[in-house]
NUNUTI-205826 format. One record per residue: residue number from 1; y, x negated, z negated of N, C-alpha, C in turn. Coordinates in pm, whole numbers, plus 50000, padded with zeros to 5 digits. Each point is the difference from the previous one (the first is absolute). Layout:
BEGIN
NUM Y X Z Y X Z Y X Z
...
REM end
This chain:
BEGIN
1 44110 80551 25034 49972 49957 50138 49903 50098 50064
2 50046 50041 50150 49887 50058 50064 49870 49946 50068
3 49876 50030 49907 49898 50003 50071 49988 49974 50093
4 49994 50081 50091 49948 50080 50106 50053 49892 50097
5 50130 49901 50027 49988 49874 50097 49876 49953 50023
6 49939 49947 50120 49935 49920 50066 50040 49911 50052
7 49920 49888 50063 50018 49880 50038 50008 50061 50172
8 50070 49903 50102 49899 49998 50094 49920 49988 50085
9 49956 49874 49883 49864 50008 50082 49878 50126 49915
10 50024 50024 49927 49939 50116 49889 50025 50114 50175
11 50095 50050 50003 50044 50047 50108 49911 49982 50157
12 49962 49919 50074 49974 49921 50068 49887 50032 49992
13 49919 49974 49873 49865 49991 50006 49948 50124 49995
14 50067 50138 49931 49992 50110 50005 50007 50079 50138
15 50076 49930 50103 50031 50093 50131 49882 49941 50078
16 49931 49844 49949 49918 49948 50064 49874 50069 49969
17 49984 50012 49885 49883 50114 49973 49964 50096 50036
18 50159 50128 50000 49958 50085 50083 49914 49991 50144
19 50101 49936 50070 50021 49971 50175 49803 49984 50020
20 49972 49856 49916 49847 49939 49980 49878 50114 50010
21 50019 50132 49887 49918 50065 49978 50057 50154 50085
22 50074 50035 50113 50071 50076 50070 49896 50000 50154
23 49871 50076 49974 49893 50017 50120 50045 49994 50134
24 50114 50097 49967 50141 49995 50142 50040 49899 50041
25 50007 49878 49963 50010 49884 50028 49970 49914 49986
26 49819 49995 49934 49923 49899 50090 49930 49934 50099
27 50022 50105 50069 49944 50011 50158 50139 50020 50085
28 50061 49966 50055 50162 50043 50079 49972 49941 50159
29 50037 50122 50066 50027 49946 50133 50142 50027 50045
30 50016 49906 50077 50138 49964 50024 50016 49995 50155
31 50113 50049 50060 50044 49963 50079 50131 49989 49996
32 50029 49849 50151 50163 49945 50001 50036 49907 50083
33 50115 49932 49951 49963 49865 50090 50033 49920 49882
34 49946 49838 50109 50051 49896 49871 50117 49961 50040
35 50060 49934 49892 50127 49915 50019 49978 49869 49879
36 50076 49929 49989 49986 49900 49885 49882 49950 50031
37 49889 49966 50082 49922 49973 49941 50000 49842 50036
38 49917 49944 49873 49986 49870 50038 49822 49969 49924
39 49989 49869 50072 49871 49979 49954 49945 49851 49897
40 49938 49991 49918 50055 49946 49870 49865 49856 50039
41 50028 49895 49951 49928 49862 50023 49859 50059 49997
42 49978 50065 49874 49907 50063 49917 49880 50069 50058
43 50037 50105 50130 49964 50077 50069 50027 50130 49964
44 50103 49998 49895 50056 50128 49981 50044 50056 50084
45 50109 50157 50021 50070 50039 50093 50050 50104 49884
46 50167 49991 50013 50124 50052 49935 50042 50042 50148
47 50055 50194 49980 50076 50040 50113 50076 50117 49906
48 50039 50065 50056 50077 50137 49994 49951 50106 50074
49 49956 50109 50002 49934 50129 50055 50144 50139 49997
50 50022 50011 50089 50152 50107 50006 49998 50104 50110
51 50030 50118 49983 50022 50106 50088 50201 49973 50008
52 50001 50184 50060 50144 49962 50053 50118 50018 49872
53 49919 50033 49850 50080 50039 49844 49981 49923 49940
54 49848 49897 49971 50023 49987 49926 49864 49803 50017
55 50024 49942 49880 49884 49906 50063 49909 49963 49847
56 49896 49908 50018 49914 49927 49868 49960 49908 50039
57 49999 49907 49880 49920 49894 50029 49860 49979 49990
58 49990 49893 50124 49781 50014 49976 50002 49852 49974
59 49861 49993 49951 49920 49880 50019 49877 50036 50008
60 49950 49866 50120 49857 50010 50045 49924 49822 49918
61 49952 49982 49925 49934 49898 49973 49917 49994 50072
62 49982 49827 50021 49917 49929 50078 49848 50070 49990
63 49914 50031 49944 49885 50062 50018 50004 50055 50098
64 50085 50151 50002 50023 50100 50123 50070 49966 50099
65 50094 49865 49986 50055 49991 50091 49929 49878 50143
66 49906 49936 49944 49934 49900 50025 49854 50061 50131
67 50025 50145 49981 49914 50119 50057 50080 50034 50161
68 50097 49985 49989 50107 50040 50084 49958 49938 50138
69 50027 50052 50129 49957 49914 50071 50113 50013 50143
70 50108 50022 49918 50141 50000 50044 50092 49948 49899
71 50129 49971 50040 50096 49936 49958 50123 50168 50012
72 50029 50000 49867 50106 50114 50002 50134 49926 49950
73 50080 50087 50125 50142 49981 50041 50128 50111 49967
74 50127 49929 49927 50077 50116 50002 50023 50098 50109
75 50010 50097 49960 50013 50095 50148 49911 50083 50004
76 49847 49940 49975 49907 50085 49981 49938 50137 49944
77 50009 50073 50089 49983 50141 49890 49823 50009 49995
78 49957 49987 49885 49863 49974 49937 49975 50139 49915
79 49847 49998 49977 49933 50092 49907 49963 49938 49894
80 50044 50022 49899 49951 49907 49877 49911 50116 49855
81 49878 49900 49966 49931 50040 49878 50030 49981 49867
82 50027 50039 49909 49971 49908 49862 50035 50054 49877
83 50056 49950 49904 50002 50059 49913 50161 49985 49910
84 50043 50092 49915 50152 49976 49985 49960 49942 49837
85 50122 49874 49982 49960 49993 49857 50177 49946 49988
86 49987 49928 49842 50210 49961 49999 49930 49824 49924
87 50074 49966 50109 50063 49855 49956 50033 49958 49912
88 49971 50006 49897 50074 49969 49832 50125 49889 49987
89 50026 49929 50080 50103 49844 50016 50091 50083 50018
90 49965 50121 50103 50153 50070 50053 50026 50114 49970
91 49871 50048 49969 49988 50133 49925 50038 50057 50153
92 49962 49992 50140 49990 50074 50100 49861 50052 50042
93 50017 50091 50046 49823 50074 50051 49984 49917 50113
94 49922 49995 50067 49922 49938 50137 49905 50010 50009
95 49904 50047 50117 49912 49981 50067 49908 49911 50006
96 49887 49948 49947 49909 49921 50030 49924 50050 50143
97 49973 49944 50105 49930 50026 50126 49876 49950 49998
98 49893 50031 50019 49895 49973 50000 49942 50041 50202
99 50078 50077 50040 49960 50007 50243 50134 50001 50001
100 50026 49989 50113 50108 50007 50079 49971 50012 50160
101 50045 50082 50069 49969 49980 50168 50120 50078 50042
102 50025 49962 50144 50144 50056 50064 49934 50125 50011
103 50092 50117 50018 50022 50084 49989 50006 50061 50179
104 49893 50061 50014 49973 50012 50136 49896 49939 50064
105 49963 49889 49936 49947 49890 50060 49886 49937 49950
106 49909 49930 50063 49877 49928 49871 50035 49905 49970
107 49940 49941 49922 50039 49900 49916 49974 49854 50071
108 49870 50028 50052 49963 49922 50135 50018 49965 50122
109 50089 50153 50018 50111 49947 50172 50098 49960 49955
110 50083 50020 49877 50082 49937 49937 50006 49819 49988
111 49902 49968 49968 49972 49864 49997 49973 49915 50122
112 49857 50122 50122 49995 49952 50133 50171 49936 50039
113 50061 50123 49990 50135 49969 50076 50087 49845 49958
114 50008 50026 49891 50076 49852 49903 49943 49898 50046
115 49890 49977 50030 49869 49912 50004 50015 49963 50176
116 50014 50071 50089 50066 49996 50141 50122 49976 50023
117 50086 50045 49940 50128 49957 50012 50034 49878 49950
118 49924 49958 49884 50064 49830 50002 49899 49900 50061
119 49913 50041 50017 49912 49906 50076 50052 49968 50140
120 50071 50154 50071 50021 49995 50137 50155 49909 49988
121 50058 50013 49909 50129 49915 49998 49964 49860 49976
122 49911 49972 49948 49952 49840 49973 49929 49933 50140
123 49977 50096 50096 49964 49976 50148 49874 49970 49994
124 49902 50073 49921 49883 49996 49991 49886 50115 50110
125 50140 50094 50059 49943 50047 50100 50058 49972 50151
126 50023 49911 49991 50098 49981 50134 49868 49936 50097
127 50012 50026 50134 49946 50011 50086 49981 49858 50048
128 50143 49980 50013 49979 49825 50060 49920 49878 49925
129 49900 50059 49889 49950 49891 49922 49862 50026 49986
130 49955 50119 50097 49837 50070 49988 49917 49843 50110
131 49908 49988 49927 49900 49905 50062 49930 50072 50095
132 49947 49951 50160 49944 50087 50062 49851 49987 49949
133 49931 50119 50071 49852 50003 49933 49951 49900 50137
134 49896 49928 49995 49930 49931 50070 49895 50092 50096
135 50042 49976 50129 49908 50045 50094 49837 49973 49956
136 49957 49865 50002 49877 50071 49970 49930 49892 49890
137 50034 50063 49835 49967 49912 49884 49860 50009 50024
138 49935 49870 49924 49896 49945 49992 49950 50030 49826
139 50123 50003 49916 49972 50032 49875 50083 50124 49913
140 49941 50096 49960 50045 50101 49969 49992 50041 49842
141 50120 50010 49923 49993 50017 49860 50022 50169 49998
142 49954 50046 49883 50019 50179 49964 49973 50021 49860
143 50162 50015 49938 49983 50024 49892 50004 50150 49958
144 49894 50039 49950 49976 50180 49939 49862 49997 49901
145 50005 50125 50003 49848 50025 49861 49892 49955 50116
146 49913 49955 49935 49837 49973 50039 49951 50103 50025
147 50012 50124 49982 49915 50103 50025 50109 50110 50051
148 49968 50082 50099 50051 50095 49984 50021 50065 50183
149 50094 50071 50029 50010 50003 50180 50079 49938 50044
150 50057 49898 49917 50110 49953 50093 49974 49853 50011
151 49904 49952 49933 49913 49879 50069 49912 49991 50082
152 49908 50099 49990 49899 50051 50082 50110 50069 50185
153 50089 50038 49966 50075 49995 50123 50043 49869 50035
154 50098 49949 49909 50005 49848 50113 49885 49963 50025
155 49951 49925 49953 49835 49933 50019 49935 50022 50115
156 50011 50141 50042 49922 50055 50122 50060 49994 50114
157 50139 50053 49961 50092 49957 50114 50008 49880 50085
158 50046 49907 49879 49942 49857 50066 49934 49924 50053
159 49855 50072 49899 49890 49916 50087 49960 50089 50110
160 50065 50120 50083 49960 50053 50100 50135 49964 50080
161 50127 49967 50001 50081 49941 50070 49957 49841 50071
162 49987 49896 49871 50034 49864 50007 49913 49946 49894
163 49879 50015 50025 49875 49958 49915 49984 49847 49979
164 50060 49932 50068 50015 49887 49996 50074 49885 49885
165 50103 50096 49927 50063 49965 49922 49960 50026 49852
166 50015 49856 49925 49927 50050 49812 50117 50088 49962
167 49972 50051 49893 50020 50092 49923 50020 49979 49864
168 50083 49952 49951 50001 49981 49824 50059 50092 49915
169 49930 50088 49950 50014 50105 49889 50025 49959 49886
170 50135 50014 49942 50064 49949 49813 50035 50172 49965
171 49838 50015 49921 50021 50156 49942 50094 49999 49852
172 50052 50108 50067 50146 49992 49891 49996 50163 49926
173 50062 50031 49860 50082 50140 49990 50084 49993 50094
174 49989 50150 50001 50086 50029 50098 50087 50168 49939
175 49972 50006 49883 50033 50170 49949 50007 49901 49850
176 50101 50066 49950 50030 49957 49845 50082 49939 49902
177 50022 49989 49918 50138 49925 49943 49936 49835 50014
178 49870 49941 50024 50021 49829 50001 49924 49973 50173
179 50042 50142 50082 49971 49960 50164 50049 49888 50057
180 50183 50027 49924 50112 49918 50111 49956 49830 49929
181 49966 50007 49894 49988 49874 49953 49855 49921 50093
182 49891 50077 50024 49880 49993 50005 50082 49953 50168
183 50063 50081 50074 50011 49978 50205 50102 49850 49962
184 50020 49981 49938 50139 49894 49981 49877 49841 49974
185 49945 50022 49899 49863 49897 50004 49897 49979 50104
186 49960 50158 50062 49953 49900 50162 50097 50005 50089
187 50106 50006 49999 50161 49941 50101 49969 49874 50034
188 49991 49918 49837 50017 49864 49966 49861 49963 50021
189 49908 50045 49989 49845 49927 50047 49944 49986 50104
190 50108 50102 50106 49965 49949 50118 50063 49907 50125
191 50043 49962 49925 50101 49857 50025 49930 49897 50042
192 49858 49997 49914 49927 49901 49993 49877 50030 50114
193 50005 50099 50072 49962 50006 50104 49969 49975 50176
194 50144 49944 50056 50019 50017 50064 50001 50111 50118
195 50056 50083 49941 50017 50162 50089 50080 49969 50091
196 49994 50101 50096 50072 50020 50123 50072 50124 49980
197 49926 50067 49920 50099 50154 50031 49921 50042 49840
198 50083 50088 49938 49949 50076 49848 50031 50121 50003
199 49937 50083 49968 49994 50178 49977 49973 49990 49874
200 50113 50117 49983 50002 50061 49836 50011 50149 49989
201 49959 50051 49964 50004 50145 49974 49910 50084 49924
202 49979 50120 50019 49894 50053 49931 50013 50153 50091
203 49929 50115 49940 49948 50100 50046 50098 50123 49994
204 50007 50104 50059 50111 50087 49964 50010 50066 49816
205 50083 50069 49975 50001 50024 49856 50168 50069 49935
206 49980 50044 49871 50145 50031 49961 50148 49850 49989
207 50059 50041 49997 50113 49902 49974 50002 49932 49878
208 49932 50069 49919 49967 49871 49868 49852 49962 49980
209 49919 50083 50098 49873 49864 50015 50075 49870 50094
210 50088 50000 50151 50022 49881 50057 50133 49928 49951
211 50016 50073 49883 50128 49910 49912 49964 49845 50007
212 49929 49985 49966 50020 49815 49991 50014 49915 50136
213 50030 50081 50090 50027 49941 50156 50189 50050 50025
214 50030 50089 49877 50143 49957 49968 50052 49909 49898
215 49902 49945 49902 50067 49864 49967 50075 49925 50004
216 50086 49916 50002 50134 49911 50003 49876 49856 50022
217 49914 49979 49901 49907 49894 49971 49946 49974 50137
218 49901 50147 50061 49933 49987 50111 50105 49979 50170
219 50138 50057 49954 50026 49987 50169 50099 49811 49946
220 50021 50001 49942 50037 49835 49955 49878 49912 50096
221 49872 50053 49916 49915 49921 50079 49945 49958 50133
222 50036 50160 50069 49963 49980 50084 50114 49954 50120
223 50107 49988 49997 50113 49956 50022 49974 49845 49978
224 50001 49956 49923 49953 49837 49981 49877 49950 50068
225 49924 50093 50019 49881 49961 50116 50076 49926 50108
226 49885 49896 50013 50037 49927 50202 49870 50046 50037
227 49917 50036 49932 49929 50100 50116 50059 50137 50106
228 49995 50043 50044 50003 50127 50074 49975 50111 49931
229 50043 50122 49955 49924 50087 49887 49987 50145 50091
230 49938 50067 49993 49980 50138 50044 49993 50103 49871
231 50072 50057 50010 50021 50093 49855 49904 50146 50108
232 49916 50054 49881 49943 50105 50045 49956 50108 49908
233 50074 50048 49971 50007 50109 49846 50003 50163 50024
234 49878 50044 49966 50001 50179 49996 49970 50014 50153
235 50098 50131 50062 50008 50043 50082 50096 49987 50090
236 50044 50051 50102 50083 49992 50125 50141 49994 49955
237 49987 50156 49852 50190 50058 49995 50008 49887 49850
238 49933 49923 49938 49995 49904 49853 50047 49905 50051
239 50092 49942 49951 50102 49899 50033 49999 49969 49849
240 49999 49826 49974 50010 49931 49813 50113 49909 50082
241 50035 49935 49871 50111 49873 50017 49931 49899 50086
242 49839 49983 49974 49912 49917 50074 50031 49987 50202
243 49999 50123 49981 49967 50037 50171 50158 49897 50079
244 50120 50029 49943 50124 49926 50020 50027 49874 49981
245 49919 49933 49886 49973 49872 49986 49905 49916 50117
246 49929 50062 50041 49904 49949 50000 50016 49971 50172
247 50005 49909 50117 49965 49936 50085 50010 50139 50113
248 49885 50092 49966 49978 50112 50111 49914 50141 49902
249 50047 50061 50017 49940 50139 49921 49926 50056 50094
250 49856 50073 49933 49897 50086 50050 50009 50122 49977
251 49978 50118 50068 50004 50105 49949 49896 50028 49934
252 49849 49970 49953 49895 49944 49933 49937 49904 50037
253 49933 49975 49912 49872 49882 49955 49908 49995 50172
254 49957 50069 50038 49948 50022 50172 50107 49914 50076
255 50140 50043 49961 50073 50002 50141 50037 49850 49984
256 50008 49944 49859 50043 49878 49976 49852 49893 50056
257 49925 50058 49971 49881 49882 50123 50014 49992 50099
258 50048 50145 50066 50021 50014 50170 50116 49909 50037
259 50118 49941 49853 50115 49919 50076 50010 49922 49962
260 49872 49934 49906 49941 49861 49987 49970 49958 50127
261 49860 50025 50054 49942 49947 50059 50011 50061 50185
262 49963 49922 50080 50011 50073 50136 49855 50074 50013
263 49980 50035 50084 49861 50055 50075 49942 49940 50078
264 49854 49935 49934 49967 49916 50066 49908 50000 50161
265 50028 50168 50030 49962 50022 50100 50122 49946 50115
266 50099 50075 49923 50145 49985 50119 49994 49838 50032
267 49995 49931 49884 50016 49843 50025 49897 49957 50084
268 49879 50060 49998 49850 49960 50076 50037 50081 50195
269 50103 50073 49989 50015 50054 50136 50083 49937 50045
270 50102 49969 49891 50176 49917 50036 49976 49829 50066
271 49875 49939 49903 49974 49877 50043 49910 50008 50134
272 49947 50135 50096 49900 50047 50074 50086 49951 50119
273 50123 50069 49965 50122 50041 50087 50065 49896 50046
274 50017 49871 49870 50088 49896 50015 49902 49930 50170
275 49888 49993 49939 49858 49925 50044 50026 50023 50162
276 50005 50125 49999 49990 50061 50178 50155 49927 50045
277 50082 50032 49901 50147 49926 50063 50001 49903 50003
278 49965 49911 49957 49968 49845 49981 49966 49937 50116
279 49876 50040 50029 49908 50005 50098 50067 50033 50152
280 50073 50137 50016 50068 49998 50095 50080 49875 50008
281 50101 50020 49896 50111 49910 50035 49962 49872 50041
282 49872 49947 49947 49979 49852 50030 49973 50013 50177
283 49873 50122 50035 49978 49967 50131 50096 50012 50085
284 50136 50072 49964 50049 50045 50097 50137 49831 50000
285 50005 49914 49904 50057 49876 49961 49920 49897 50100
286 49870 50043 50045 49926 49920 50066 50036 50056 50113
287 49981 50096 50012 50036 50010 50157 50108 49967 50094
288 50155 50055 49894 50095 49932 50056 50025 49870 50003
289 49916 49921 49944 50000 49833 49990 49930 49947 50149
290 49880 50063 49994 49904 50030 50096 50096 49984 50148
291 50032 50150 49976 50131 49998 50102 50106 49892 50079
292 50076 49925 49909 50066 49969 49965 49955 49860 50036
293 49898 49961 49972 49894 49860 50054 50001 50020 50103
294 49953 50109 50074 49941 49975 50148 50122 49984 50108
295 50085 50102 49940 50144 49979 50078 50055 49854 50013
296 49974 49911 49892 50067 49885 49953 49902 49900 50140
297 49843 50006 50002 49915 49933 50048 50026 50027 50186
298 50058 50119 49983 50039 50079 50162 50141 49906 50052
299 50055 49957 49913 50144 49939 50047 49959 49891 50100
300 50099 50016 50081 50023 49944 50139 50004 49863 49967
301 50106 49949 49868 49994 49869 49998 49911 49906 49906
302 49894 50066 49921 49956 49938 49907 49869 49989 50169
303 49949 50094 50059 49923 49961 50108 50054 49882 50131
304 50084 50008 49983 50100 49866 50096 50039 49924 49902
305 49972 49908 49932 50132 49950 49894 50085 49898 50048
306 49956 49946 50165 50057 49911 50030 50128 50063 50065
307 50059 50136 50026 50053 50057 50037 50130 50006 49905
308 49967 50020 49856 50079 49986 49901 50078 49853 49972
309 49890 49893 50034 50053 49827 50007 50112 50056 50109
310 49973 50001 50131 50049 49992 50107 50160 50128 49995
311 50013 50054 49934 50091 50074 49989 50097 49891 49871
312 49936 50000 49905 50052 49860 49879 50077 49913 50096
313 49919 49949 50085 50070 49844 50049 50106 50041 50137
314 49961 50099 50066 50118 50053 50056 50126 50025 49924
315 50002 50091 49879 50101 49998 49909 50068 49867 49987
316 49883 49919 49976 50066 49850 49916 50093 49930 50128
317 49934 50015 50091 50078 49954 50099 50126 50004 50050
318 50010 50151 49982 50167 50053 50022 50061 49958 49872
319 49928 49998 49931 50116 49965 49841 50055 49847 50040
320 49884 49914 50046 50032 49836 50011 50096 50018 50082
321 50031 50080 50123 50043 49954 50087 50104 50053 49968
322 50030 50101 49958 50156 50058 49886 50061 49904 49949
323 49916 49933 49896 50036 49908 49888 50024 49861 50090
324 49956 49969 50098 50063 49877 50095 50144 50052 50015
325 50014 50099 50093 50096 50008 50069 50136 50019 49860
326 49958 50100 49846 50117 49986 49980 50001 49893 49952
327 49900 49868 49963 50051 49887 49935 50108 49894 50102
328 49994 50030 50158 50042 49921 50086 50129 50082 50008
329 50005 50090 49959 50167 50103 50039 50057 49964 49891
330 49928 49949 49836 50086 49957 49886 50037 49903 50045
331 49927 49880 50072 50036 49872 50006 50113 49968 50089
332 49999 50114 50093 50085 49964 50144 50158 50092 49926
333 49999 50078 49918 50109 50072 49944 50059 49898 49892
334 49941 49975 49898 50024 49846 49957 50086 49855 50043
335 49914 49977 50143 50033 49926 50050 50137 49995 50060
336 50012 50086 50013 50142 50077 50072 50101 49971 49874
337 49981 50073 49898 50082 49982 49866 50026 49875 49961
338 49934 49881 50010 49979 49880 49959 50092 49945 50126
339 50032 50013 50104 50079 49944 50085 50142 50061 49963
340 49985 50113 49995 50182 50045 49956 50036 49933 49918
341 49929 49989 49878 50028 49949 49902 50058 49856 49999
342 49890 49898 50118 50057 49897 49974 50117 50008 50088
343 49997 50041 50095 50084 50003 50081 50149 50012 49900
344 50002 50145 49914 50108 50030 49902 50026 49865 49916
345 49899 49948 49943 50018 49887 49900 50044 49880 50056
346 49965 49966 50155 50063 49849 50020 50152 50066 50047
347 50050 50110 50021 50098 50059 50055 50082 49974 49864
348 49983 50032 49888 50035 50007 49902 50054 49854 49975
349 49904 49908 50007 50027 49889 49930 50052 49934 50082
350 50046 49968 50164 50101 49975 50080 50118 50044 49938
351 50022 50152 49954 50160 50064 49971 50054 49926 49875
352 49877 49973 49928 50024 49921 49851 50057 49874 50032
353 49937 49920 50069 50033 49841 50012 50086 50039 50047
354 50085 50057 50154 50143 49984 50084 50084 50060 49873
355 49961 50114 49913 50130 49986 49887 49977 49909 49908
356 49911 49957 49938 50019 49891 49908 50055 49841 50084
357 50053 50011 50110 50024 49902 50135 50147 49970 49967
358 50005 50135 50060 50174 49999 49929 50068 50009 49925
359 49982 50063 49866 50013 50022 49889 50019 49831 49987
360 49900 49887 50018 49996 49878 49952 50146 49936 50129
361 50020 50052 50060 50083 49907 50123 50124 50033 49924
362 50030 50127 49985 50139 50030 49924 50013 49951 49910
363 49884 49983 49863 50008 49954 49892 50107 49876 50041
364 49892 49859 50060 50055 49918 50050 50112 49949 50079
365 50029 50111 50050 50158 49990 50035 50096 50008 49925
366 49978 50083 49883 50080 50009 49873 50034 49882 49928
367 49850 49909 49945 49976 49885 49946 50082 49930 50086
368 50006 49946 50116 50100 49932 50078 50135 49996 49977
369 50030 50131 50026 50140 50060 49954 50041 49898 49866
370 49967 50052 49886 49967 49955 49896 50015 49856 49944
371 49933 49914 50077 49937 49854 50021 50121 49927 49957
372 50011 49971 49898 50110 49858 49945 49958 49916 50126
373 49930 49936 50050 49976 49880 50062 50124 50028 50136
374 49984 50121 50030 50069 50037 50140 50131 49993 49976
375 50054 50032 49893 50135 49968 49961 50022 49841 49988
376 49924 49931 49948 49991 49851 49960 50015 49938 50131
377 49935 50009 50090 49982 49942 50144 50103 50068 50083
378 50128 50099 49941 50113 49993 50101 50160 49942 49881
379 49923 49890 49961 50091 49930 49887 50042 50047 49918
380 49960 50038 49874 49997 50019 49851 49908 49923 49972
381 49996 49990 49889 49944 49969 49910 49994 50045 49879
382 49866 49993 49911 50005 50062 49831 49997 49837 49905
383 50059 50031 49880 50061 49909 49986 49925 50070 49806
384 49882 49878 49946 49907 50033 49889 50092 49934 49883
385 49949 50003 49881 50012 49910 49845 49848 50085 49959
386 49941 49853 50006 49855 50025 49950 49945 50114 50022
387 50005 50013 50146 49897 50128 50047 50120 50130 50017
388 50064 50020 49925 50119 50110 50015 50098 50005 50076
389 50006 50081 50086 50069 50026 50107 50145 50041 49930
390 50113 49835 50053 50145 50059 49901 50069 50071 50117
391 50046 50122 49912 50106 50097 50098 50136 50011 49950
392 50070 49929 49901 50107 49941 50001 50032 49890 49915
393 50126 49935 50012 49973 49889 49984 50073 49948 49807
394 50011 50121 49950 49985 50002 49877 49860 49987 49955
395 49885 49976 50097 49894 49940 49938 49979 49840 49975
396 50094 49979 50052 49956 49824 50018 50083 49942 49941
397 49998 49912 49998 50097 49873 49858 49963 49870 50092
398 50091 49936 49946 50035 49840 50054 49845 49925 49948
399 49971 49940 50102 49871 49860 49952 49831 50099 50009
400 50033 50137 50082 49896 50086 49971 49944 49966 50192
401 49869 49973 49967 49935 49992 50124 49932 50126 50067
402 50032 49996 50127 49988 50127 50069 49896 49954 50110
403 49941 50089 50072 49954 50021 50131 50056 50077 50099
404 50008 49985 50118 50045 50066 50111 49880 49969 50079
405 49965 50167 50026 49884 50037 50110 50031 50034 50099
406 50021 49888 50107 49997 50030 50106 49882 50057 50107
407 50022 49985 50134 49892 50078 50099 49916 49914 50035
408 50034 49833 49988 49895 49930 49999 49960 49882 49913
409 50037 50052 49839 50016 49920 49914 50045 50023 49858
410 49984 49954 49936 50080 50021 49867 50092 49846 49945
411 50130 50012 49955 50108 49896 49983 50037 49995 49851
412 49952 49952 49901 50044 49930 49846 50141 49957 50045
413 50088 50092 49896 50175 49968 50014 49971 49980 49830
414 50164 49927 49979 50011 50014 49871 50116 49999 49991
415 50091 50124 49916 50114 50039 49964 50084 49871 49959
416 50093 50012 50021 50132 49891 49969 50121 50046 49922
REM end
């Protein structure tokens, strides 16, 4: 038998050895894009890294990947760190990643962007849902560091605008990996305040000192505010996820006091102004009343008023004497109608009786006509058997007693 066979994993562990102790490839930078990738319960991340020949597989474990402060997508062409070692299950080489960042790009506008784009699709920047800031709050919240220029700017601002109004300072981080946690805890503490309006921001700086004002945590929060929020971060051209969330954006910490509060001079000239208009308008309300009285007191008839009676009862007069005449023209038109009428109705009931006159005379001439008796009284006679008038003389039988009705009498015969 030959020796010299191996196993292989004998095999496996030998190419793994090399690869392990191969200086050339413990440090590897990579560039590509991903494809495959998916992301594991765990916080792992399994992808594929490929040019236009050829591709490898990576993995980023949760440690390094947990660092990330973007979400990587197939498509992505990335710069990747790490180190090459072989998989022993598959006996394939791959990539362990320890950075990753797009390729072109930081790692941090990378994430800004992801971080804007689904927020702005969740309508967390939409316009129609910004609270207005209050003309002129009485209570003023400002969350930033306790020390530094960008408190000492609001502060001054304010109390040289609208000195009138408190001031409640919740000093927060504002630079650091536990800032966003630190602005998210006075979010929620000043709830218990009763604010009118809240400023958040901090001082100008690099893009990963005002990182925690791109947070997911911090613009959540401030989005859930029913306070009013003024986002006021860095400088003029520094724009965070904050500034879009947030109610009304400052171009700094200064400008966000200036659109807190009004000027309490303008308001001290504006209410100066109302005062003088006020004032006009009332005297000049008096005058045309004024006016307006004397004209009323000048009238011809409130100085005569018996003039006004006397015009009244003239009116009334012609009305009575209207209302006579047409009640005597209804009565006399009426009256007129009421005579035709009867006149028509006894006319009527004359034509009725002379035909119901004759109608009865003819009747009766008929009945005459008619009249058994009139026949009887020019000699006939009807000739009964018990009430029955016999009309031949197959009614009668021998020993049967009859009547004969004569015209002035009735005669009991009896058959033979």
């Amino acid at each position: 038998m030959n020796n010299n066979y191996i196993t292989v994993t004998q095999l496996t562990k030998y190419i793994k050895y090399k690869i392990d102790n191969d200086q050339n490839l413990m440090k590897i930078y990579l560039k590509g894009e991903i494809s495959n990738f998916k992301a594991h319960s765990r916080g792992h991340m399994y992808f594929t890294i490929k040019d236009e020949n050829t591709r490898i597989n990576a993995i980023m474990f949760s440690t390094y990947a947990s660092k990330l402060k973007f979400m990587p997508i197939d498509g992505m062409k990335v710069l990747i760190s790490g180190k090459v070692s072989v998989y022993e299950q598959t006996g394939s080489y791959q990539i362990y990643v320890d950075s990753l960042e797009e390729d072109g790009l930081g790692n941090l506008y990378v994430a800004f962007e992801q971080l804007k784009k689904k927020l702005e699709q969740e309508g967390l920047f939409d316009q129609s849902k910004k609270k207005p800031i209050p003309k002129m709050p009485s209570k003023i919240g400002i969350i930033t560091a306790p020390t530094g220029a960008a408190i000492k700017d609001i502060l001054s601002t304010l109390k040289r605008r609208w000195p009138i109004a408190e001031t409640i300072l919740f000093p927060s981080l504002v630079q650091g990996a536990e800032a966003a946690t630190d602005i998210v805890r006075n979010i929620e503490l000043s709830k218990n305040y009763d604010l009118d309006v809240l400023i958040v921001g901090r001082g100008g700086g690099s893009i990963e000192d005002m990182w925690c004002f791109n947070e997911e945590i911090v613009a959540r929060a401030i989005y859930d505010l029913d306070v009013p929020v003024i986002s006021a971060v860095g400088h003029e051209i520094d724009f965070t996820i904050s500034d879009f969330v947030a109610d009304l954006r400052a171009p700094t910490p200064t400008g966000a006091a200036e659109m807190a509060v009004p000027n309490i001079n303008d308001v001290i000239n504006y209410l100066k102004q109302l005062e003088i208009r006020t004032i006009n308008s009332i005297t000049n309300i008096i005058k045309i009343n004024k006016e307006a009285l004397n004209k009323i007191t000048e009238n011809y008839i409130l100085k005569n008023p018996i003039t006004m009676y006397q015009i009244k009862e003239e009116k009334f007069d012609n009305l009575f004497d209207r209302l006579i005449n047409s009640y005597k023209k209804i009565i006399s038109d009426n009256k007129n109608k009421l005579v035709l009428i009867t006149n028509n109705l006894n006319n009527g009931i004359i034509n009725n009786l002379n035909n119901n006159k004759n109608r009865y005379l003819t009747t009766i001439s008929k009945l005459e006509v008619l009249n058994p008796l009139n026949t009887i009284k020019r000699g006939y006679s009807i000739t009964k058997k018990e009430g029955k008038v016999i009309t031949s003389t197959k009614d009668v039988k021998r020993n049967d007693n009859l009547q004969l009705e004569l015209s002035d009498g009735t005669i009991d015969v009896e058959v033979l």
